[in-house]
C-alpha positions in Angstrom: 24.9 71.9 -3.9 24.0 70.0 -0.8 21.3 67.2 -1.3 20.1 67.5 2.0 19.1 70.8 2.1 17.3 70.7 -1.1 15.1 67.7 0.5 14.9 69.6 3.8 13.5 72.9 1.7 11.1 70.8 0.1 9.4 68.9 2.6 9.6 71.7 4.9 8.9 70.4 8.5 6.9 67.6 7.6 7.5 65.2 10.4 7.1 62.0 8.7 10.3 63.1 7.6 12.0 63.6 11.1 14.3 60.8 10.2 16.2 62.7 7.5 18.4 64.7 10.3 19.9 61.5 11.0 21.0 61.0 7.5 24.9 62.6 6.7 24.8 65.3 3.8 25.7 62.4 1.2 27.5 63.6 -2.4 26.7 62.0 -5.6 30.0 61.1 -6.4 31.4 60.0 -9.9 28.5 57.7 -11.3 25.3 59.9 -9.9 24.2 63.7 -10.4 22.1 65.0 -7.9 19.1 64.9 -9.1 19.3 60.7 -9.6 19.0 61.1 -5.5 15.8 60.7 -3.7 14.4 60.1 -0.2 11.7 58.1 0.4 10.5 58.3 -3.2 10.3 56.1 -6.2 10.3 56.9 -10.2 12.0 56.5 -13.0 14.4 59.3 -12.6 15.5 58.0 -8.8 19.0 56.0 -8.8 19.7 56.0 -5.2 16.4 56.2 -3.0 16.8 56.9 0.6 13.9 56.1 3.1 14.2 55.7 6.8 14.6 52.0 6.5 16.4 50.8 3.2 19.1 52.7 0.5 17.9 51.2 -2.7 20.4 51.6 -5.9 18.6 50.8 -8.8 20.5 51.0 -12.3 20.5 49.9 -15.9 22.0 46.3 -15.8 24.5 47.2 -18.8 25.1 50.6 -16.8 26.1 48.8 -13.6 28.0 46.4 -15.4 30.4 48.6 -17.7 31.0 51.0 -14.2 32.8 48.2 -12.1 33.3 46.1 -15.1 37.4 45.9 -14.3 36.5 44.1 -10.8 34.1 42.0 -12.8 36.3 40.2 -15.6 35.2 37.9 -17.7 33.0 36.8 -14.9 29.4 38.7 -14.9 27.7 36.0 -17.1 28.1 33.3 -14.3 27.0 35.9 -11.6 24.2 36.9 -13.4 21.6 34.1 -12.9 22.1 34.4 -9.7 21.0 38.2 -9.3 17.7 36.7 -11.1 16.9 33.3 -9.6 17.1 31.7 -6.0 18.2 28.3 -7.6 20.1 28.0 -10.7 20.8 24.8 -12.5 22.0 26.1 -15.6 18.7 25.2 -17.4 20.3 23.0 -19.7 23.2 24.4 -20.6 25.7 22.2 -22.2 29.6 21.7 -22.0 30.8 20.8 -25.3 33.8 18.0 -24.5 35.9 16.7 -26.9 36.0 12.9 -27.9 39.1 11.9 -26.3 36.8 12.5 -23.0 35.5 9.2 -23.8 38.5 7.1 -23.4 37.7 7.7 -19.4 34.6 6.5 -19.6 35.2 2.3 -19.7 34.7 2.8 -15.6 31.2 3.6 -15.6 30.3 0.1 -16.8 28.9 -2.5 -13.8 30.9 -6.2 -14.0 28.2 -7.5 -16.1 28.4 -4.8 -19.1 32.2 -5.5 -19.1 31.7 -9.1 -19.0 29.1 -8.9 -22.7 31.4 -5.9 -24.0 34.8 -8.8 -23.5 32.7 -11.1 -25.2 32.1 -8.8 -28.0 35.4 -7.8 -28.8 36.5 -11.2 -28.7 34.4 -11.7 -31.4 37.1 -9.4 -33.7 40.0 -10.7 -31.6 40.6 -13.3 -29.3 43.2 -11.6 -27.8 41.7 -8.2 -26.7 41.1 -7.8 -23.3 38.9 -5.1 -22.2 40.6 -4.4 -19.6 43.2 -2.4 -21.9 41.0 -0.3 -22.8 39.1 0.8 -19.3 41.2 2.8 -18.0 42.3 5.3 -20.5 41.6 4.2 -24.1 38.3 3.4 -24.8 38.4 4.9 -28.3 41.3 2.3 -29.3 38.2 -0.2 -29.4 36.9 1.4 -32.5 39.7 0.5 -34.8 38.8 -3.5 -34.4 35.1 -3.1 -34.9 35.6 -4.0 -38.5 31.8 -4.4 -38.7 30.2 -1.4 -40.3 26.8 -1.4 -38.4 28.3 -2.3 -34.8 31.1 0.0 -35.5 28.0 2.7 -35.8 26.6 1.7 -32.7 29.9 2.2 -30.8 30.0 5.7 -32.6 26.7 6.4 -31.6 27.6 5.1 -28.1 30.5 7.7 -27.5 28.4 10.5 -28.7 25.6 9.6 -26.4 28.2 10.0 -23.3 29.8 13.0 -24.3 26.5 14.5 -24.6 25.7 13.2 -21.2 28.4 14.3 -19.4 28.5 17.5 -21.4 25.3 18.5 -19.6 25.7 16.9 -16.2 28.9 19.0 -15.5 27.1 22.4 -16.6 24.4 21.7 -14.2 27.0 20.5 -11.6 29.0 23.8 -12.3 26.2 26.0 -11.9 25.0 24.2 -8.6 28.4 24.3 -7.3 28.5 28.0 -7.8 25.5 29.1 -6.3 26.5 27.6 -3.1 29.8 29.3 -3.7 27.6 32.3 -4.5 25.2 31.5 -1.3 29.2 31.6 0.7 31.1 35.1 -0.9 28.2 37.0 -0.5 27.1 35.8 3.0 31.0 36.1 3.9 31.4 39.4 2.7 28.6 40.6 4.6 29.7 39.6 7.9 32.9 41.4 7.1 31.4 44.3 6.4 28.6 43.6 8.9 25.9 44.5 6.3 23.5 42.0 4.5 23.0 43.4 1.0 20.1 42.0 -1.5 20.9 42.1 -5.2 18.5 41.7 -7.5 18.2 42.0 -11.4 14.7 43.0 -12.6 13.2 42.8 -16.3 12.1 45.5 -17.0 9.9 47.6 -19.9 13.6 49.2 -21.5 15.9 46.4 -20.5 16.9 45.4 -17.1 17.9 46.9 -13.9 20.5 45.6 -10.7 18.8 46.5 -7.5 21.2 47.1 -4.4 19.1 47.1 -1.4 21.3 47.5 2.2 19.5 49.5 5.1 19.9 52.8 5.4 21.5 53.0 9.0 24.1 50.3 7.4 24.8 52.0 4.6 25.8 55.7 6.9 28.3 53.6 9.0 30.0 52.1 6.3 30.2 55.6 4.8 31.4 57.3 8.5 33.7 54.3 8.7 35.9 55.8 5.2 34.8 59.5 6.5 33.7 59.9 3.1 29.5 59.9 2.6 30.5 59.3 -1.2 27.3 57.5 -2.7 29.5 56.3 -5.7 32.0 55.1 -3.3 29.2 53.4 -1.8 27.8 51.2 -5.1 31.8 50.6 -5.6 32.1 48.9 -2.2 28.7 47.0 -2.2 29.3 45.9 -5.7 32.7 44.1 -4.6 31.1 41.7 -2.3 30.3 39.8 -6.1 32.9 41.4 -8.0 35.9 40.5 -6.2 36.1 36.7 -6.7 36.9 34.9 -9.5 34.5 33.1 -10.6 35.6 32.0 -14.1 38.2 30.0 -12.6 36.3 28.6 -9.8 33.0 27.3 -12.5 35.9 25.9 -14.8 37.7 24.2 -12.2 34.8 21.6 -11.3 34.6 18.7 -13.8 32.2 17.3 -11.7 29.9 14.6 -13.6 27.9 13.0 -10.6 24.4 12.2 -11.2 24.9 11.1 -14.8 25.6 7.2 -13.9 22.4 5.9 -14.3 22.4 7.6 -18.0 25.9 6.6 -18.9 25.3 3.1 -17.9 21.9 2.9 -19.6 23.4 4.3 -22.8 26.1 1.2 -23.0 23.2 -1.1 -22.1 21.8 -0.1 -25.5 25.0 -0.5 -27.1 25.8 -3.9 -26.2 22.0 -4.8 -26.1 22.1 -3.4 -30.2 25.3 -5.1 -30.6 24.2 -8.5 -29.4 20.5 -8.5 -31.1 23.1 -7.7 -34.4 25.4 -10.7 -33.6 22.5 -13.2 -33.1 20.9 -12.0 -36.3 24.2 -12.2 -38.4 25.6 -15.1 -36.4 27.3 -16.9 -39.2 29.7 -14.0 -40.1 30.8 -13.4 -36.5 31.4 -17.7 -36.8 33.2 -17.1 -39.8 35.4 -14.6 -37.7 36.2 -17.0 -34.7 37.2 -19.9 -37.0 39.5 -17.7 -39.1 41.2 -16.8 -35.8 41.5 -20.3 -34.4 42.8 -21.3 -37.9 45.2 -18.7 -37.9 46.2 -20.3 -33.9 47.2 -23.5 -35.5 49.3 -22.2 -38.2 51.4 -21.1 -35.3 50.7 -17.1 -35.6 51.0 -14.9 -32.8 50.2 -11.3 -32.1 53.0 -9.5 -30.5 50.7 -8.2 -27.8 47.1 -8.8 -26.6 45.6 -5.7 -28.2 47.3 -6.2 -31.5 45.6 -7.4 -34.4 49.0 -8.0 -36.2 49.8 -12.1 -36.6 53.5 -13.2 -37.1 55.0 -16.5 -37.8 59.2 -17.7 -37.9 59.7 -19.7 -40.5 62.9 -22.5 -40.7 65.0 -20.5 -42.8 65.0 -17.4 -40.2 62.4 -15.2 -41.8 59.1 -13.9 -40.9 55.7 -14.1 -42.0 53.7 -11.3 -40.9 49.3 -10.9 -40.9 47.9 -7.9 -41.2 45.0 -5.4 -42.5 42.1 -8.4 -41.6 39.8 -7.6 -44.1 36.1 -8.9 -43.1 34.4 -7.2 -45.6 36.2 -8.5 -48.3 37.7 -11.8 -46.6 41.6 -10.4 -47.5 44.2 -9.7 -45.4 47.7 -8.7 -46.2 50.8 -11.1 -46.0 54.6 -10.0 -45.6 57.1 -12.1 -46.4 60.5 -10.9 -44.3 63.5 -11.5 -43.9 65.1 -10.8 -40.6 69.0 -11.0 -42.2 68.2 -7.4 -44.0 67.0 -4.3 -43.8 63.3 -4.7 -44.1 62.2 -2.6 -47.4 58.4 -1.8 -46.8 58.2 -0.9 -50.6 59.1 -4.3 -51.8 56.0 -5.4 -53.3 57.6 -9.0 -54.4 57.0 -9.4 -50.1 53.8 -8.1 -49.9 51.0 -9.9 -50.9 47.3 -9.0 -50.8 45.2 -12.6 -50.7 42.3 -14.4 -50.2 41.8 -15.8 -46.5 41.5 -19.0 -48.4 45.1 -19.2 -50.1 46.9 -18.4 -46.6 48.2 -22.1 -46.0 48.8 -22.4 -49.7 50.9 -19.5 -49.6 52.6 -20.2 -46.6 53.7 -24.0 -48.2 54.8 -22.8 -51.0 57.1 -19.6 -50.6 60.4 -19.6 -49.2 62.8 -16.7 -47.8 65.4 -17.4 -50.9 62.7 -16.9 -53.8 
């Protein structure tokens, strides 16, 4: 049945309609029957409206969506604000990183944070630098807080810039892509030489995609493929924002600019927590420094700077070894080893558990051959 000559019946020779013999005999196609197509007229039963200036394909959302849903992906939920909203900014959306995203983070501090944060640390261990830990390991800093309550506060710290990061590069992603959005479809357009408006509506049984490309564009597009296939048509149109992939291009940007101030703020009130804790509880972080310099003139070591495991040689060829630096409970573990034999970790007449107090006595007393 020809669509065209239906109209042509029914409007007679009504020459506000004059336009009409212009218009190619257009066919439905695979998504539309005839009677979703209508000229110049709007209602609830119209799919595809033809007037003189504009075509205007209005569908359910879900409809649209499930016909070119193979050219779509797993993309349609990142197109989809942008069918509804000129500027998108993901309205707080939120990128859920994992905590080993925070060993990156050391950067972010200015040369006065990193100067207070040194000072902290040395406060556990003289011998940590900070500057270990900047680059790529700024969770290894937990395991010397041996303080509960600061210990906290660093916990608290890494959550507060995962969480701030987590929603900067949402609303950097969705920036990003609505340029990128802005680009395809302008791009697109010039290739096929026709600008195209889609729109997604609310509406009272759910929500509908408007296509809107004029009318004139949308026959030689048609003449172009010699085939005045409406369907066809909503295929090709559709394309312009099916095509790319956006999954992989929102994914692919781990942007976090914009978020420095916050970041930087957020270890201000760590180390400004940390320090009003210090001052407060001065003694105990006194007590801490001495028992390091004391352990200094007993002649331990630490086998690197970032280790909080002492040794000492003793004249007979063994070992002494300093470990598990219990604040809490002032203890720390002491291994007596031998390096002549096989080292036997479950030797518990080596191991000793003591009081920071009986170190030196312990250390006059024992010898490798008892």
């Amino acid at each position: 049945m020809n669509i065209k000559k239906i109209i042509r019946e029914e409007i007679e020779v009504d020459p506000d309609f004059k336009w009409i013999d212009d218009i190619p005999s257009f066919i439905p196609g695979k998504y539309f029957e005839e009677e979703d197509i209508c000229f110049d007229t709007y209602g609830d039963d119209c799919k595809v409206n033809i007037s003189d200036d504009e075509t205007v394909f209005v569908l359910d959302y879900e409809d649209w969506r499930d016909k070119i849903s193979e050219g779509f992906g797993d993309s349609d939920h990142i197109v989809e604000p942008f069918l509804q909203y000129t500027n998108y900014d993901g309205d707080g959306d939120y990128y859920d990183f994992d905590e080993e995203e925070f060993n990156y983070s050391g950067y972010q501090m200015n040369n006065e944070q990193r100067e207070r944060f040194q000072k902290i640390l040395n406060l556990f261990n003289p011998n940590l630098n900070l500057e270990g830990f900047l680059n790529d390991d700024m969770n290894g800093i937990e395991k010397y807080l041996t303080n509960k309550e600061i210990k906290d506060y660093f916990i608290d710290l890494r959550y507060r810039y995962l969480e701030i990061i987590g929603y900067q590069v949402q609303e950097n992603r969705w920036k990003s892509i609505g340029e990128y959005y802005k680009n395809v479809t302008l791009e697109a357009q010039n290739q096929y030489n026709i600008p195209v408006k889609f729109v997604k509506k609310s509406v009272r049984w759910g929500d509908d995609i408007e296509i809107t490309v004029k009318t004139q564009d949308l026959v030689n597009l048609l003449s172009q493929k010699n085939e005045p296939d409406l369907s066809r048509a909503l295929d090709m149109l559709s394309a312009i924002i099916t095509r790319p992939n956006w999954y992989d291009y929102f994914f692919e940007d781990w942007d976090t600019s914009g978020a420095e101030d916050d970041i930087r703020n957020t270890f201000e009130t760590f180390l400004d927590k940390t320090e009003t804790y210090i001052e407060e509880n001065s003694e105990e972080f006194k007590e801490q420094l001495d028992f390091y310099a004391n352990l200094k003139k007993l002649g331990f070591t630490t086998r690197d700077e970032q280790s909080d495991v002492w040794s000492k040689e003793t004249p007979d060829g063994g070992m002494w070894v300093i470990s598990r630096i219990n604040f809490q409970d002032y203890k720390l573990r002491l291994d007596k080893k031998d390096t002549t034999k096989m080292w036997d970790p479950t030797d518990e007449k080596n191991i000793f558990v003591i009081d920071f107090d009986d170190l030196p006595i312990y250390l006059s007393q024992y010898r490798m051959d008892l």
